[in-house]
Structures are given as structure tokens and as C-alpha cells.
C-alpha positions in Angstrom: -21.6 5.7 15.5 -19.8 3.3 13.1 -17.7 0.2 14.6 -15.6 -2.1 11.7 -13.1 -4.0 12.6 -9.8 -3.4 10.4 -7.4 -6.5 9.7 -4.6 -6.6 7.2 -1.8 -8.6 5.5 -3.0 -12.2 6.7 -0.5 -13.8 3.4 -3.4 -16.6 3.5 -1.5 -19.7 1.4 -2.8 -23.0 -0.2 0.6 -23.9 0.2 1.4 -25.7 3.4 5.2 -25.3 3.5 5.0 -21.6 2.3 7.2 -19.7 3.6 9.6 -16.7 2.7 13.7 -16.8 3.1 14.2 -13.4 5.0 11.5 -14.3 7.7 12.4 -16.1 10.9 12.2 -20.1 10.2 10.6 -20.4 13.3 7.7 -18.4 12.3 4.1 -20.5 12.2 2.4 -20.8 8.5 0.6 -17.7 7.6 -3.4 -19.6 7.7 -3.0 -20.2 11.2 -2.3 -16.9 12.2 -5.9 -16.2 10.2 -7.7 -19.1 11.7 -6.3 -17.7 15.6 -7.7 -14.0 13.9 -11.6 -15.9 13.1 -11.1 -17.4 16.6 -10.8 -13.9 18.4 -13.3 -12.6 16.3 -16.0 -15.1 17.1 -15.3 -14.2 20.6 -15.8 -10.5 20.5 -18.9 -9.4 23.3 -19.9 -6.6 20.7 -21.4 -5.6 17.6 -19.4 -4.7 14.9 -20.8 -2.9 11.1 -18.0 -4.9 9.0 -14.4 -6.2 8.6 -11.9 -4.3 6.3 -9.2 -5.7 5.1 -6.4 -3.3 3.8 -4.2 -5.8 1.1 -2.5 -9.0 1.2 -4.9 -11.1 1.7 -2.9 -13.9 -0.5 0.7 -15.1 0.3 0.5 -15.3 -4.0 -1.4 -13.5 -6.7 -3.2 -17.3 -7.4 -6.3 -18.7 -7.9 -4.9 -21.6 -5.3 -4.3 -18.9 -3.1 -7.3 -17.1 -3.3 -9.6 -20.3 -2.9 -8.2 -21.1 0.3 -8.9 -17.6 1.4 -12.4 -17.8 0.6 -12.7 -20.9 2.7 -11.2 -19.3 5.7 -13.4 -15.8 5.2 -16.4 -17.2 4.5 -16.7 -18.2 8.3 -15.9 -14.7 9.4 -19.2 -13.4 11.7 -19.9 -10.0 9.5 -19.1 -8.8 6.1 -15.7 -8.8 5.0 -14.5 -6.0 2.5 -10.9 -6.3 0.6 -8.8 -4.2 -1.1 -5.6 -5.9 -3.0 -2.6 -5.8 -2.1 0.8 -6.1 -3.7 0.6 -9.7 -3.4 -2.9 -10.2 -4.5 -4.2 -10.7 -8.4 -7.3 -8.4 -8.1 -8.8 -10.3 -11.3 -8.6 -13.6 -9.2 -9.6 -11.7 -6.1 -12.9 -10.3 -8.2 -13.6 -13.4 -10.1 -12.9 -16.2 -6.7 -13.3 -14.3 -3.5 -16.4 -11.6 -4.1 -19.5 -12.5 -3.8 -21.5 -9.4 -3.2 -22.7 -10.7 0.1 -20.5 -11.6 2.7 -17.2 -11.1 0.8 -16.8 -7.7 -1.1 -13.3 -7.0 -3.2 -12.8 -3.2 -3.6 -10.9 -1.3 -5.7 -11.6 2.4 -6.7 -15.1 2.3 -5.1 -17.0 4.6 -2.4 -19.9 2.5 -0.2 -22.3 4.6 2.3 -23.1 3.5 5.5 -25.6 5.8 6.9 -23.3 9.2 7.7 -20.2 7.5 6.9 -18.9 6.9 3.6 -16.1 4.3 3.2 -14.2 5.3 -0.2 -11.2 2.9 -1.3 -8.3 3.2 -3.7 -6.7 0.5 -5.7 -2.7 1.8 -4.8 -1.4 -1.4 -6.7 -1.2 1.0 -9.6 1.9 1.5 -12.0 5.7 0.9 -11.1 6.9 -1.3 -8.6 4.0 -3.2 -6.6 5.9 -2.6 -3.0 5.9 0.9 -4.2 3.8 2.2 -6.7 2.9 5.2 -8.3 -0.9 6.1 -8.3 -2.3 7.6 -11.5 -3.3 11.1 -12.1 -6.7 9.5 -13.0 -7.0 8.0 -9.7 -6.0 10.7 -7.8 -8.4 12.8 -9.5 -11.0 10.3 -8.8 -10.6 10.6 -5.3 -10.9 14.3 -5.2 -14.5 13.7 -6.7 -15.4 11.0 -4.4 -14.4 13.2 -1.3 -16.6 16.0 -2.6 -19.5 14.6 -2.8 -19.4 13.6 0.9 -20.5 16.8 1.6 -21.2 17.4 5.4 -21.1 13.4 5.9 -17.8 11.5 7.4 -15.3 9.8 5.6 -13.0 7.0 5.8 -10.1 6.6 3.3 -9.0 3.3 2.8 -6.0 1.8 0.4 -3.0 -0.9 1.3 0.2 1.0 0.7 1.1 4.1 2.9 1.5 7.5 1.6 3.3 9.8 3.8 6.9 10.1 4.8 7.4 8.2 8.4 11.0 8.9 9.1 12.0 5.0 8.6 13.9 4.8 5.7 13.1 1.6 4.4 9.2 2.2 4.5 9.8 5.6 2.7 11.7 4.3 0.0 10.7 0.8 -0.6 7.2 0.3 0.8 5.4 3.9 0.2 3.3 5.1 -2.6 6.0 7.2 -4.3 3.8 10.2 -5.3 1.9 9.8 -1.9 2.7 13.3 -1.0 0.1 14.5 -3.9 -2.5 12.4 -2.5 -2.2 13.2 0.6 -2.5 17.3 -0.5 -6.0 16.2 -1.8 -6.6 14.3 1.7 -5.8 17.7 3.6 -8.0 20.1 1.5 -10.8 17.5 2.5 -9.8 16.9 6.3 -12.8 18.4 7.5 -14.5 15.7 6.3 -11.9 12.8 7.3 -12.4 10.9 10.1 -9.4 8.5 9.5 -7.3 7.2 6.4 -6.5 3.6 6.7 -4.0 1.5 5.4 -1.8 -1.9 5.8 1.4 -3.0 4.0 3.8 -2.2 6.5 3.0 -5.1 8.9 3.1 -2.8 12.1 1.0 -1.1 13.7 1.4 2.5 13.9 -0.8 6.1 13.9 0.1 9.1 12.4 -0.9 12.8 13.0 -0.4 15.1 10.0 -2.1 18.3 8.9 -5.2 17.5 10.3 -5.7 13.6 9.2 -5.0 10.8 11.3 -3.7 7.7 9.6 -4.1 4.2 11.3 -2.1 0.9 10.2 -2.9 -2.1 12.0 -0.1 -5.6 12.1 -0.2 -8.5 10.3 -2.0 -11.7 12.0 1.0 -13.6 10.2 4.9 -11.6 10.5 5.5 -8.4 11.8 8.3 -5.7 10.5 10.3 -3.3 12.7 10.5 0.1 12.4 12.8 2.9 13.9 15.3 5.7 12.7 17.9 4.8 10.0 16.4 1.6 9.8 17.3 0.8 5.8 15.9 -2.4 5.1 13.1 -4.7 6.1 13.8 -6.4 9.8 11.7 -9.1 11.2 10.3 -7.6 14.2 9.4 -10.9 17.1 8.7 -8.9 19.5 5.2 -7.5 17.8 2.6 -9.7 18.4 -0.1 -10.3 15.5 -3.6 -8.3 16.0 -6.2 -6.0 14.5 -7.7 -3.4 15.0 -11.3 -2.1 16.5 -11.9 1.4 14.4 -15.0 3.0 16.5 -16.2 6.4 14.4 -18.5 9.5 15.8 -19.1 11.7 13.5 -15.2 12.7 12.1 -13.5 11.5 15.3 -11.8 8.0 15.2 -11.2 6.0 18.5 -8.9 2.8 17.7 -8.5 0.2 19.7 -5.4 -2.5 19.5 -6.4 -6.4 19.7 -2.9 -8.7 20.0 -3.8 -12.1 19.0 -1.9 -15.2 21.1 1.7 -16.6 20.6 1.8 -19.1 18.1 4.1 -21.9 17.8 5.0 -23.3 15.0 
């Protein structure tokens, strides 16, 4: 079995009056939602491979940004593996936050752990960052990568969803845009998928389709609603912040939801 704890979106800030116009003003400052996250986590009664976090780990693509990051995740209790995100600079993420030990920055990059083979893809590609297009190149890449897992399991991880949910704001404005292709490589390899794993969307949220399972997991710092005809981003208060506890045996995924306590500002 494989345990790893997923996280996502914490919008860690150097600045301590950050803040963003079209989120609630009563809403706390984005690093204490991580400290309350490193609080939990510290408590947890079990054992635990790693901690993945799916994009966003920065409010801003700075090097500001990204130090203060590194003084937060440093103290998390297991190794911490990052993709970027749209609001991430993945040259200061490489050059300020990975340090090959406890904090790993990922990009296009496939890591084996026993059976299980953890394979992540950069989505913060070409086009508009909130979403992209993924290159041919890339997609191609992946097909490789899946290959040679052979009769090993499989986790897919990368920041921005791919597939159509129904919600017309996350379709349109927060999905990889030729995420439909991708997702045809992820089917013809399903066998071999145990879950594909992504943040972005600040919600938590599973999906079922042709064979794959795909898990998002909230932000520790502002939530987003989601529901039919839904056009544009809405704060969602009623979604508490949280993560995830991603528990794999052989290619079947069990996921369990960890809400994280009110905060107030």
C-alpha cells in the first residue's frame, strides 16, 4: 500500500495585507490557513509516504513569495513534492524551494515508489495560465511515461483539470483547453491508473469517467463554488479548507476528506 497526503492551492504570501478584490474581505490571510494545515498534519496518528502538492503554492510568481513558502514547508513532518501552479514562477520555485531532500519541485518528471509510480505534468504550458493548452510534446511524453509502468500502478498528477465537469466557469475558464486529448491517452492506459490528481479549482470534488477516477482536494486558504450554469468564479463560505489522505492498493484509490478549523480573521 501507498499513503501520501495531497494538499493544494495554499496562495502562501510574504505579503501580510495580501489579499484579492473578488474574495470575501472577511477572509483570514492565506499563511495561516497553511500554518492551521502544518498544525493538523503534525497531529495525524499515522504514517504517511509524502505530501503532494498540486499548484499554487505562491499567492505570486516571486522570489518573496516563494521564500516564505520554504519557511513554512520546511517544518512539514515528511517530504513535500510540488508542482506549479498558475500562480507560481517554476524558475523561482526550482531555484528557492527544491532542495532534493525534504522539498522536491516537479515538473514533467515520473518518481517510483516501490509498485507505484507518481508521474507529473507541468499544465502551466502555453496560452492563458488559468487555462492553458498542453503541448503535443508533452502529451506525448506522457504516453511514454505511462508505458513504461508496465504491470506497476500509477498516479497522474498536474494542477489544472482536464475534463468537462458540467460547471461552466471551470470548463471554460479554469480547464486545460485540449484536456480532452490527454485524457484519451489517460483512458488507453486506465488499467494501469489508480487515480489522476489535480488542484486549481479550490473544491473538492471526484470524478468517474471511462475508467479513471480523478480527485481534487480544497484550498487550505479560499474555496470556489461549483454547480450547473454557474458562469463565473463564486466565493464558496460554506466549504471549509482541508486536504486530502490518498491511501493506494495496487490500482484502487481510497480518499479520505480532512476539513481544517474555522479561521477568523
Amino acid at each position: 500500500m501507498l499513503a501520501f497526503l495531497h494538499i493544494s492551492d495554499t496562495h502562501i504570501s510574504a505579503d501580510p495585507n495580501y489579499s484579492l478584490p473578488e474574495m470575501p474581505e472577511e477572509l483570514p490571510h492565506p499563511r495561516r490557513g497553511a500554518e492551521a494545515l502544518l498544525e493538523a498534519i503534525q497531529r495525524l496518528p499515522f504514517t504517511y509516504e509524502f505530501i503532494l502538492h498540486t499548484g499554487d503554492v505562491c499567492a505570486d510568481p516571486t522570489a518573496e513569495d516563494c521564500r516564505s513558502a520554504r519557511a513554512l514547508l520546511a517544518e512539514f513532518p515528511a517530504p513535500v513534492y510540488m508542482l506549479p501552479g498558475n500562480h507560481d514562477s517554476a524558475s523561482h520555485m526550482l531555484d528557492i524551494l527544491h532542495n532534493g531532500q525534504s522539498l522536491h519541485v516537479l515538473r514533467d518528471a515520473r518518481l517510483r515508489f516501490g509498485e507505484y509510480h507518481l508521474i507529473t505534468l507541468d499544465t502551466c504550458d502555453r496560452g492563458d495560465l488559468h487555462a492553458p493548452v498542453v503541448s503535443d510534446e508533452k502529451i506525448d511524453w506522457l504516453d511514454r511515461q505511462l508505458t513504461q509502468v508496465g504491470a506497476d500502478s500509477a498516479i497522474v498528477a498536474l494542477h489544472h483539470p482536464l475534463i468537462e465537469t458540467g460547471v461552466p466557469w471551470i470548463d471554460d475558464q479554469m480547464r486545460v483547453q485540449n484536456g480532452a486529448r490527454i485524457h484519451d491517452v489517460l483512458r488507453r492506459h486506465s488499467e494501469c491508473i489508480a487515480a489522476v490528481i489535480h488542484g486549481h479549482i479550490h473544491q473538492q470534488m471526484d470524478t468517474h469517467s471511462d475508467g479513471l477516477l480523478y480527485i481534487s482536494c480544497q484550498s487550505t486558504w479560499s474555496n470556489l463554488a461549483a454547480y450547473p450554469q454557474l458562469s463565473g468564479p463564486e466565493p464558496d463560505t460554506l466549504t471549509p479548507a482541508g486536504f486530502n489522505l490518498v491511501m493506494l492498493q495496487k490500482r484502487r484509490a481510497f480518499v479520505r476528506r480532512f476539513c481544517l478549523p474555522a479561521i477568523i480573521r
